[in-house]
N, C-alpha and C positions, 0 to 999 in steps of 0.2 A: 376855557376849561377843556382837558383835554382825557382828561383820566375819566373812569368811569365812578360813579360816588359811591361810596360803603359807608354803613352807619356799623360802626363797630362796638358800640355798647359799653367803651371801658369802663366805666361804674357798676356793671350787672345790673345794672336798674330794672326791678318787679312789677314797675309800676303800669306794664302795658296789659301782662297778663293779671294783675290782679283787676282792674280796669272791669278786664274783660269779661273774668271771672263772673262778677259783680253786675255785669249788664247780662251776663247770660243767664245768673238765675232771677234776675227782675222778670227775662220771658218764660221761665220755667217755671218759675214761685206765683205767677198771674196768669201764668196758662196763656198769654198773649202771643202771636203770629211775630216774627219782625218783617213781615210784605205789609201790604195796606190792610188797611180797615175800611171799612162802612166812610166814616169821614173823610179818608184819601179818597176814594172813589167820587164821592159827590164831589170833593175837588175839581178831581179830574173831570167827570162832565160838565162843572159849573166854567172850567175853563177850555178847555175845546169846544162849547158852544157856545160861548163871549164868540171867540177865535172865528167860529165858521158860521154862527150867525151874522157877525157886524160885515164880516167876507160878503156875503150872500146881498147882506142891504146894501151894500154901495152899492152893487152890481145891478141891483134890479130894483130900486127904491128910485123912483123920481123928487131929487132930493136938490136943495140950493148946493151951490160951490160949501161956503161955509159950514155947511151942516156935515158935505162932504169928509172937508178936511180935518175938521173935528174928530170925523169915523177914524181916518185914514190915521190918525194920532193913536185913537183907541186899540185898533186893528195891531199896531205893532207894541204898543202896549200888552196886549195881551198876549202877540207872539213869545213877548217873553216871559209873561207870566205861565205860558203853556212848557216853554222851554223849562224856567226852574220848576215846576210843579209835577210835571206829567213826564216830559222826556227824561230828564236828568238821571229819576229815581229810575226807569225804562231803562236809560244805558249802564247804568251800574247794577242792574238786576235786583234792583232791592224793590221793584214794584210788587210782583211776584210772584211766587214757586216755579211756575210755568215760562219754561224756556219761550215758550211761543205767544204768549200774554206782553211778555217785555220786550221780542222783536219787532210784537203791531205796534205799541206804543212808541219805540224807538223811531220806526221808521216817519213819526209825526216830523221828527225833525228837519227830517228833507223837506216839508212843507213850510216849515217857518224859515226855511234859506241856509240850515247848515246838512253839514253830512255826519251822520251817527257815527261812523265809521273812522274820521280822521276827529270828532271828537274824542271816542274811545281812547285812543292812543292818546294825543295831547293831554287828555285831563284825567281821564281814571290811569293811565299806564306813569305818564312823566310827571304831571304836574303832583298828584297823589302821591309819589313818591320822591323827587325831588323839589319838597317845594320852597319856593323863594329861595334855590340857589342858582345862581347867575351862572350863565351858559349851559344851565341845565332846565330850568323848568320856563317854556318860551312864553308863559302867562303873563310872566315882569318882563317880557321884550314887546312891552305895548309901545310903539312912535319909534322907534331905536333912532338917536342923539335929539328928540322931541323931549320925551320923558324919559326922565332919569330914576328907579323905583330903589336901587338897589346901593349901598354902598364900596361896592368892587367894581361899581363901573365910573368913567370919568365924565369928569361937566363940563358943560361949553355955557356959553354966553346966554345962549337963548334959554337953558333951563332955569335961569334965576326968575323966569317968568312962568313957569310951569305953572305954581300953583293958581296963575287966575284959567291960562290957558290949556288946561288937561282938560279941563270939565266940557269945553266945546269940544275936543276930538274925541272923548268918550261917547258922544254922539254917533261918530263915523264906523264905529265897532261892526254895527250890523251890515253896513253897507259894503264895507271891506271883507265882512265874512262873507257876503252872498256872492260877490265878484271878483277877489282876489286870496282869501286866507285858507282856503279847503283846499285850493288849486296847488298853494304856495306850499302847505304844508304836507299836500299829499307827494308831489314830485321832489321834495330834500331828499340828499340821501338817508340824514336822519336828524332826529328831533329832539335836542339836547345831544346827549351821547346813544339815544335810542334808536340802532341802526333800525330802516324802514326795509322792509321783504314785503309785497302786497298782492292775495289771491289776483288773479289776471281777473274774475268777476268786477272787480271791487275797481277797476279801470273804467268799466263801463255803467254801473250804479253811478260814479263819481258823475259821471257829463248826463246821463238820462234823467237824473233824479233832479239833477240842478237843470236838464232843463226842460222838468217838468213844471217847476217854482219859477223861472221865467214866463212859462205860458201861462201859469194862472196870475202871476201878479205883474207882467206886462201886457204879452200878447193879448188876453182876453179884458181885461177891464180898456186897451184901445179900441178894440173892436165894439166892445157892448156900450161903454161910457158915452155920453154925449158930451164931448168936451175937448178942448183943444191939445196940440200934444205936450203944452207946457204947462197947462191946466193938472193935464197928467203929471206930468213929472213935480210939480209943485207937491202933489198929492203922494205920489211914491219916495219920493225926500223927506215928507212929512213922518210918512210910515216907518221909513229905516232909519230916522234919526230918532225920534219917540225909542225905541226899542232898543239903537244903541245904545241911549243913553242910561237907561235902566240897566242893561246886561253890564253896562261897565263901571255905572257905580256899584253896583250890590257884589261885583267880581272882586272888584279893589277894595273896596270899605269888608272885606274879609282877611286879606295878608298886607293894605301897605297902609297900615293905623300904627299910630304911637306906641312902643311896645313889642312890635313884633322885630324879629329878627331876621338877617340874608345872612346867614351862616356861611363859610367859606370852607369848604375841604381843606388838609391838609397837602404837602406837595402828591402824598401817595395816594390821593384823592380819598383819603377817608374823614368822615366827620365822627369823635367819638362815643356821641351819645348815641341813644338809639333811638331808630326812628318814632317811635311815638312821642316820646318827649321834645324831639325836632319840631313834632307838627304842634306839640302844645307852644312852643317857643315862634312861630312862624303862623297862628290862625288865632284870627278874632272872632268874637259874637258880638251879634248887636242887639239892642231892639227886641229881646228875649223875649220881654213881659208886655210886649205890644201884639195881640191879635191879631188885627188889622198887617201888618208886619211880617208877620210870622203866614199870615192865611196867602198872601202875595209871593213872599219869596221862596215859597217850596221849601223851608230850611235851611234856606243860603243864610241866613242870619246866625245860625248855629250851626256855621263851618267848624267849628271845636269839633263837634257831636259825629258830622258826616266824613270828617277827614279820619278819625280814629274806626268809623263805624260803617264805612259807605255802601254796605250790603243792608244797612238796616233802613228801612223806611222811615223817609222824614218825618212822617207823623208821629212817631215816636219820641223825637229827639227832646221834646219837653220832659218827659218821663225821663228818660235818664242820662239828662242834662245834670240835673243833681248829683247823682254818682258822681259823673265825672267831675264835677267840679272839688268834692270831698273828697276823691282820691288823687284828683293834682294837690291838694293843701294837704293831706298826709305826707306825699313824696316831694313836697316843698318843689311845684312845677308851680308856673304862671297860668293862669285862666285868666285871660287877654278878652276884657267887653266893653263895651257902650253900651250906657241904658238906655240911650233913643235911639232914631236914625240920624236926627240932627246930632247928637255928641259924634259919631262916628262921620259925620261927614266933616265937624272942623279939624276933627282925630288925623283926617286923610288929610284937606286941605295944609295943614301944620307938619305934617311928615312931606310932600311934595314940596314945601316952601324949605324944609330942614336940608331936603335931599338937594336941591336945588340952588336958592340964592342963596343960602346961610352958607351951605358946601362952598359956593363958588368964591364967597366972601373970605373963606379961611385958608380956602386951597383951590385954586385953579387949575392946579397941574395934577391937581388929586390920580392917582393911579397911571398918570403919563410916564411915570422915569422909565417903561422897561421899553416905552411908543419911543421917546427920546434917545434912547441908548441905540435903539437899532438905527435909528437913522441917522445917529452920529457914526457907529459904527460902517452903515453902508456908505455914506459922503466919503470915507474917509479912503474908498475903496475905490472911488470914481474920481 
């Protein structure tokens, strides 16, 4: 992709602003906040103090190996329930009203091993707005020739195996973000067609901050830990794959399930509908009506709600879920769900195996002729 993408709207479709309409006097009509409430808040301490209590006990609890490792599971567990719960809403500003409220919370994320600042861009700038289109939104360039997410891109051999093997490198998510993905993403020149410009501050946050999250989850649990240094690492592997593998099912089991679309711009890079109806076409929910579910994933479960709304606090999105679901079925739009988290995870397993061995079985050469042409054309040169 080389153009820049335009949602050009040709049907006039009403159906964002009436949408919106419609959710804005739900907070008018109930006198209701769209920041948090009472309930986001205990959230939020009930998970930053999971986070920096189970921290604190490995550190200083004379405890067996096994009890250890267990924590060490927990520990990144809950990094990422801190991440969807407490940061997420922090960097999209829907925690609330106060600019200065949303940057302490933000800044949590340099502790759980990412940088506020390159997710900003990546997810609220590109992903938010190009989402699930290939060479633009780099969320679907998980594994690149590993996993194949998209139907504009081409298959090789090994992806007809994807669907057993993603689910191990969903693991690797965090571990990749703490030492290779914030780096990678910060130095492109840009991300999708999103050229990067970055304050010269934001050079040095990048390396202090990451290597403040090394000192406390290297440097200091070798020094204080009584335990050898593969004992340690045994334990820090424990941690960062527990936590990738949550941040990368709950990521994917929102745009790559049955149902959803990778829309393709035209040559003059425009796609004609308009952007809301894109993300209705491109985002699932799961697991709505599961508590338990919904109290864990900060709202990621009703990516519908936060991709049309993402200044509104997740705690809300139960509330006017409904709406939106009633006014995609006026404007005959898809509302794309799973009722469990298991339906959504065969939903994904089944679209990786579609994208994958079923692809490779029909067409091999899937999106090769323009790979094959240049290189007949350059042989033909030499």
């Amino acid at each position: 992709m080389t153009k820049k993408v335009k949602f050009t709207n040709a049907n006039k479709s009403a159906f964002y602003a009436t949408v919106r309409s419609r959710v804005d006097a739900y907070f008018a009509e109930n006198n209701v906040s769209t920041y948090a409430n009472g309930q986001m808040w205990f959230k939020a301490y009930f998970f930053l103090t999971g986070l920096v209590g189970t921290y604190l006990l490995i550190l200083t609890a004379s405890l067996s190996l096994p009890i250890m490792l267990l924590l060490a599971i927990i520990l990144g567990m809950f990094g990422a329930f801190v991440g969807f719960n407490v940061c997420h809403d922090a960097i999209h500003k829907a925690l609330s009203p106060y600019l200065a409220v949303n940057k302490i919370f933000s800044f949590v994320f340099n502790l759980i091993g990412a940088s506020p600042y390159v997710w900003n861009i990546c997810h609220n700038i590109v992903h938010h707005t190009y989402t699930n289109i290939a060479g633009h939104d780099e969320d679907i360039d998980v594994a690149p020739g590993l996993i194949r997410f998209s139907d504009a891109e081409t298959v090789n051999r090994v992806q007809r195996y994807q669907h057993f093997y993603a689910f191990v490198l969903y693991s690797f998510a965090m571990l990749s973000w703490v030492f290779r993905k914030d780096y990678k993403k910060f130095f492109q020149k840009k991300i999708g067609e999103h050229v990067l410009t970055h304050p010269k501050i934001e050079y040095f946050k990048l390396f202090f901050y990451k290597g403040i999250y090394y000192f406390l989850f290297i440097v200091l649990p070798l020094i204080i830990l009584d335990v050898t240094w593969w004992q340690f690492l045994i334990g820090f592997l424990a941690m960062q794959f527990s936590q990738g593998l949550v941040l990368g099912l709950v990521f994917q089991l929102a745009h790559v399930v049955e149902g959803t679309s990778f829309p393709n711009p035209d040559t003059h890079g425009n796609i004609e509908e308009a952007w809301a109806e894109h993300q209705m076409r491109t985002t699932a929910n799961f697991a709505t009506d599961s508590k338990l579910t919904s109290f864990l994933c900060g709202g990621l479960n009703r990516q519908i709600e936060h991709h049309l709304f993402p200044k509104v606090c997740h705690i809300h999105y139960p509330a006017i879920g409904g709406i939106v679901k009633e006014t995609a079925a006026e404007f005959g739009l898809p509302y794309i769900e799973s009722s469990t988290f298991g339906a959504a995870l065969v939903s994904h397993y089944k679209t990786l195996r579609k994208l994958g061995k079923e692809t490779y079985a029909e067409n091999k050469y899937i999106n090769k002729s323009s790979c094959l042409f240049t290189r007949k054309v350059s042989a033909a040169y030499l």
